[in-house]
N, C-alpha and C positions, 0 to 999 in steps of 0.2 A: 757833817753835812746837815745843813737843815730841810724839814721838809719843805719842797715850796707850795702844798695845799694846807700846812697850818703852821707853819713856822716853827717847828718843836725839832729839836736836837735828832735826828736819827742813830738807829743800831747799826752799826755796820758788821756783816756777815755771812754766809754761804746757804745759796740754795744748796741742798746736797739731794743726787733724784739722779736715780736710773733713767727712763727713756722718757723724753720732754718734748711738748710739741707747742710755739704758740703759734696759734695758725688765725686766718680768719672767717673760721667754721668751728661748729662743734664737731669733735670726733665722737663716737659712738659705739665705733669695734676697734678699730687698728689705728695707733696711730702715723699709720705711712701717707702722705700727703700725696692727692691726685695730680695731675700735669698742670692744671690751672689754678691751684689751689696758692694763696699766698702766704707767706709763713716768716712770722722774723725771728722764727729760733729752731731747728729742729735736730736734735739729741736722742742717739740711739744708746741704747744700755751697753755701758761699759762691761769688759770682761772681769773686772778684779774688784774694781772701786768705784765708790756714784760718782758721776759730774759732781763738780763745785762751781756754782755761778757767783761769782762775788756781786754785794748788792748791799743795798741798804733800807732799814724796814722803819716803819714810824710808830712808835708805841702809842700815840695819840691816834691816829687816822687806820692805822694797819695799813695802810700800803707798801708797797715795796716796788724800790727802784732797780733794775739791773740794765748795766751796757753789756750789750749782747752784739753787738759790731763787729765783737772776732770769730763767733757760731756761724754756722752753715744759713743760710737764709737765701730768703724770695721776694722782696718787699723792696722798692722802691719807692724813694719819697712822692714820685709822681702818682703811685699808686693808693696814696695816703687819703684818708677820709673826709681831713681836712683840706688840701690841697683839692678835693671834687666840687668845695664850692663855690 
């Protein structure tokens, strides 16, 4: 895959991570997400073995990409930052 912020070949690979949250707030103690809170990923700690999120990372830019569509979530396109303007 390439990246599409600079065009360079990506890594493809595993987040690998006990409990995940990406929300959009900072969390600070817990990360359990309040009733209004939006969230397009959230991943409680496995009992045996981390999560693996497949994904792919840019050796040029550092970013990383993951489809997270099959994970628990809260986030609607309508509720997207972009779609508010």
């Amino acid at each position: 895959m390439k990246c599409p912020f600079c065009n360079v070949d990506m890594v493809h690979g595993y987040l690998n991570c006990g409990a995940v949250i990406w929300a959009d707030r900072k969390h600070k103690i817990s990360l359990l997400p309040d009733r209004t809170e939006q969230y397009a990923l959230n991943l409680r700690s496995p009992l045996l073995s981390p999560n693996a999120i497949e994904g792919d990372c840019c050796p040029q830019c550092k970013r990383i990409i993951m489809d997270v569509s099959q994970y628990p979530n809260r986030l609607s396109p309508a509720d997207s930052p972009r779609n508010q303007i």
